[in-house]
Every structure is written in C-alpha cells, then in structure tokens.
BAMAR-438624 format. One line per 10 residues: for each residue x, y, z of N, C-alpha, C, O. Coordinates in steps of 0.1 Angstrom, whole numbers, plus 2048, in hexadecimal, padded with zeros to 3 digits. Atoms other than C-alpha are relative to their C-alpha. Example, Ala and Ser with C-alpha at 12.3 -4.5 7.8 and 13.67 -1.06 7.14 Angstrom:
REM residues 2
809,7F4,800,87B,7D3,84E,809,80C,800,813,80C,807 | 7F7,7F5,800,889,7F5,847,7F8,80B,808,7FD,816,809
REM end
This chain:
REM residues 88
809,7F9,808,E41,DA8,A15,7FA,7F7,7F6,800,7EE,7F0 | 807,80A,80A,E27,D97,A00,803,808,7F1,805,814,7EC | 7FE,7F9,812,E2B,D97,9DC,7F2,802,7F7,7E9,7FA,7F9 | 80C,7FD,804,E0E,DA5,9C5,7FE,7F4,7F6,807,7EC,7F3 | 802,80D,80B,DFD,D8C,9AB,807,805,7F5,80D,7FD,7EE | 7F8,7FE,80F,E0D,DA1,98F,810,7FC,800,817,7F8,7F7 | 7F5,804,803,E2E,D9C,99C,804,7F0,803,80F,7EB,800 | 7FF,813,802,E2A,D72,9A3,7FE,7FB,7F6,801,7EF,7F3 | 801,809,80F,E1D,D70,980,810,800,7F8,818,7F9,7F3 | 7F1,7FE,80B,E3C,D83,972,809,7F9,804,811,7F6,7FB
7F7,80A,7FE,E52,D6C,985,7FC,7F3,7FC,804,7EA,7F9 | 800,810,80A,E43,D4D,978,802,802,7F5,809,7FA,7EF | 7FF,801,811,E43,D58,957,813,7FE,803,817,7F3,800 | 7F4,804,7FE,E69,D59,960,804,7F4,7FD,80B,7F2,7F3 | 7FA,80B,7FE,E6D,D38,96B,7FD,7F6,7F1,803,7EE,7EB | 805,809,80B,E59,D2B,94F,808,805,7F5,808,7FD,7EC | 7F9,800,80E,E6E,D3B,933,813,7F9,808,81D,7F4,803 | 7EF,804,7FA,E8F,D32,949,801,7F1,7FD,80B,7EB,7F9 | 7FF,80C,801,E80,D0F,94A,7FB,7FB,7F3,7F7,7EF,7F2 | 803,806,80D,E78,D0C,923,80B,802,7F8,80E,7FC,7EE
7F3,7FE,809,E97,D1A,917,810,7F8,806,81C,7F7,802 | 7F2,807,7FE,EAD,D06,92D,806,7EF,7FA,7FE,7E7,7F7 | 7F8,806,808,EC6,CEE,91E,80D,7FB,807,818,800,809 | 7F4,808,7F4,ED7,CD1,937,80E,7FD,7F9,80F,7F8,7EE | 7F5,805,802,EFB,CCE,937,806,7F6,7FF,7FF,7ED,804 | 7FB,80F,7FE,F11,CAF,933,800,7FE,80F,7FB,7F4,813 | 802,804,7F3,F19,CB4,95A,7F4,7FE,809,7F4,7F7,813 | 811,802,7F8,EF4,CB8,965,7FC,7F0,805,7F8,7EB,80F | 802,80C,803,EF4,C95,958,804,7F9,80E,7FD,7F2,814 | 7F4,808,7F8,F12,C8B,973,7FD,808,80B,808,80D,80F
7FF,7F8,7F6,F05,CA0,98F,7FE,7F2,80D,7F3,7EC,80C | 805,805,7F5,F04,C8C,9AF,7F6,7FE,80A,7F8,804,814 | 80E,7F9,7F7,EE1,C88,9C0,805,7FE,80C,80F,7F8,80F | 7FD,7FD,7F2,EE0,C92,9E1,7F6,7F2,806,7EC,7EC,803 | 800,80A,7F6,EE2,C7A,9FC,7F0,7F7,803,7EF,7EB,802 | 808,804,7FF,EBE,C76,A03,7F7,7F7,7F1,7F3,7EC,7F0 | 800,804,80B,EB3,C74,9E0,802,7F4,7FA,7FA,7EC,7F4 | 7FC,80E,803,ECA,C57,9D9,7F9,7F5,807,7F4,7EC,801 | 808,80B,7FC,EBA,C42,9F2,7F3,7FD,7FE,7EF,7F2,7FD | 80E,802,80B,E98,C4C,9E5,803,7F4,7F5,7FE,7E8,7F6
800,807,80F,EA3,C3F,9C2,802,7F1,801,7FD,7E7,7FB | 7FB,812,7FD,EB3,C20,9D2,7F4,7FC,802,7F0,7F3,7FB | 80D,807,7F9,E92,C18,9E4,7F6,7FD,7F4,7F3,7F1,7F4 | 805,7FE,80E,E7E,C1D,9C3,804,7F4,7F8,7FD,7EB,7F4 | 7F7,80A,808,E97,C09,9B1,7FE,7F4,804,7FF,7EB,7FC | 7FF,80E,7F9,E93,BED,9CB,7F0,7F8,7FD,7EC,7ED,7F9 | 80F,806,803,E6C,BEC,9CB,7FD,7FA,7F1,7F7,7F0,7EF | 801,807,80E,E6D,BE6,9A3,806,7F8,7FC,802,7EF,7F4 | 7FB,812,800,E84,BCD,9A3,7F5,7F7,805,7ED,7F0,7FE | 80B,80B,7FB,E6F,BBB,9BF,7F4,7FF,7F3,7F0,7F4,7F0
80F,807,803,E52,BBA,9AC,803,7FD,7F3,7FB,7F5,7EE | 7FA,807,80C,E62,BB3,98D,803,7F0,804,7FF,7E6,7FF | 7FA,80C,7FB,E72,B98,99E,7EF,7F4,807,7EE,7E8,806 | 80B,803,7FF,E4D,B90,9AD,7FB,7FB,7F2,7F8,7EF,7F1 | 80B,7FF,80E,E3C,B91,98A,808,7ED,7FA,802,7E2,7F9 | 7FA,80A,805,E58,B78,97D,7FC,7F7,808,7F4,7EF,803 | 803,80D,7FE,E54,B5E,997,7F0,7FB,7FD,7EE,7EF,7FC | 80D,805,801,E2D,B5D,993,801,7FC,7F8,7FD,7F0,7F7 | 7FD,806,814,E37,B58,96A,805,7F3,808,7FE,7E9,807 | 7F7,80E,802,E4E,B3C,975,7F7,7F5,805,7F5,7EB,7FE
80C,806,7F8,E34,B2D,98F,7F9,7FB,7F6,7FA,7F0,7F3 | 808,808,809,E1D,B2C,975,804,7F4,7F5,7FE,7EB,7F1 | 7F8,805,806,E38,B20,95E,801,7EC,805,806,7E2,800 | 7F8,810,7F5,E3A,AFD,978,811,802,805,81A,7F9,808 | 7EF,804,7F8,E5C,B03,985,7FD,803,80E,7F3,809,813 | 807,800,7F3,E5D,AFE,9A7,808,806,806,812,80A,7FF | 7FF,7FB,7F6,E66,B0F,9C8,80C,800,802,813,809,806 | 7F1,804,7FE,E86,AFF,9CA,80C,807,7F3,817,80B,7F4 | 7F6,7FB,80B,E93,B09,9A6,7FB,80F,804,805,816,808 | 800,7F1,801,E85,B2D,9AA,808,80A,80D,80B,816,80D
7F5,7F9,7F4,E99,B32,9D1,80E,801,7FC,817,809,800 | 7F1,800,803,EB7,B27,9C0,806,808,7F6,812,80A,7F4 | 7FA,7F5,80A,EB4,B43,9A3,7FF,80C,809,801,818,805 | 7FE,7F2,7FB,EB1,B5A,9BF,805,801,809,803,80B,810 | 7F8,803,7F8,EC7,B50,9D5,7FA,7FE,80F,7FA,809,815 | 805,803,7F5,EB6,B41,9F4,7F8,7F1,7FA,7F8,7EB,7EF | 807,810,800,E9F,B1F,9FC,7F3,802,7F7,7EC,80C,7F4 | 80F,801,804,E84,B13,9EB,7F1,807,808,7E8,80D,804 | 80C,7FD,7F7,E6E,B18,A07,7FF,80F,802,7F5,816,803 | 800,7F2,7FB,E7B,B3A,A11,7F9,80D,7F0,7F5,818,7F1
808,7F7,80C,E6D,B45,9E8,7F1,7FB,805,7E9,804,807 | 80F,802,800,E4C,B36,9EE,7F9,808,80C,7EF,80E,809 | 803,7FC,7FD,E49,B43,A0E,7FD,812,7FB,7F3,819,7FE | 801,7F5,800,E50,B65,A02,7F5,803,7F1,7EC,80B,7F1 | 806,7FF,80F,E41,B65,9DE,7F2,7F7,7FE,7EA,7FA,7F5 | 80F,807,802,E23,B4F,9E0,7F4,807,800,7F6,811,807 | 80A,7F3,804,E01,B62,9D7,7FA,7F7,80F,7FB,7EB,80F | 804,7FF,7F9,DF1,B64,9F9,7F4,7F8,7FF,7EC,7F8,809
REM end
C-alpha cells in the first residue's frame, strides 16, 4: 500500500527529531564495522597514504635526494621508486 504525502512527511519529521535529539553512546564508539565497510575504510586509508607518500617523494625529488636514498626510506630499490614515482 502506498503511503500518502501527509503521512511521509510525518514520518520524516520523525526521523528528523529522532536524529537531532540523539546522543551516541560510549559503545557506539566501539561498535565493529561490518565486514564490507572495513575494507572500504582500509582501501581509503591506503589511497591517502599513497599519495601522501607521492606528494612527499616529489618534495624530496625536488629536495635533490636521489632515487637510491628515497627506495631505501621505503623499502625497495632505487630504481623500483623512480620507476614508480617519477612524474610521467
């Protein structure tokens, strides 16, 4: 059964006082994301590193340190940072 406009507004209005008067718990905090979620976040988490980690070697590049000291702060060869990090 479809619901009328008067009674979809009155249930927003609902949600919206449910969701201005609510007030998170300490456990909310500690709740476990679900499965999918977490790998989201990880993935997310991983791209901002990378390009953080991007941004920095361009600084260092410009800096003069070379290929060889910057594989060795990231654990691999010189060559294998240049290849991967070098501006195209």
């Amino acid at each position: 059964m479809r619901r009328s406009l008067t009674d979809l507004i009155a249930h927003a209005d609902e949600l919206a006082d449910a969701f201005e008067s609510y007030s998170p718990m300490s456990e909310d905090f500690d709740a476990a994301l679900p499965p999918l979620m977490a790998v989201k976040l990880a993935a997310f988490r991983r791209a901002a590193a990378e390009k953080e980690l991007a941004e920095a070697i361009a600084e260092a590049r410009e800096a003069h340190l070379s290929w060889r000291e910057l594989g060795e702060a990231i654990g691999t060869t010189g060559e294998a940072a240049r290849q991967r990090y070098a501006a195209s």
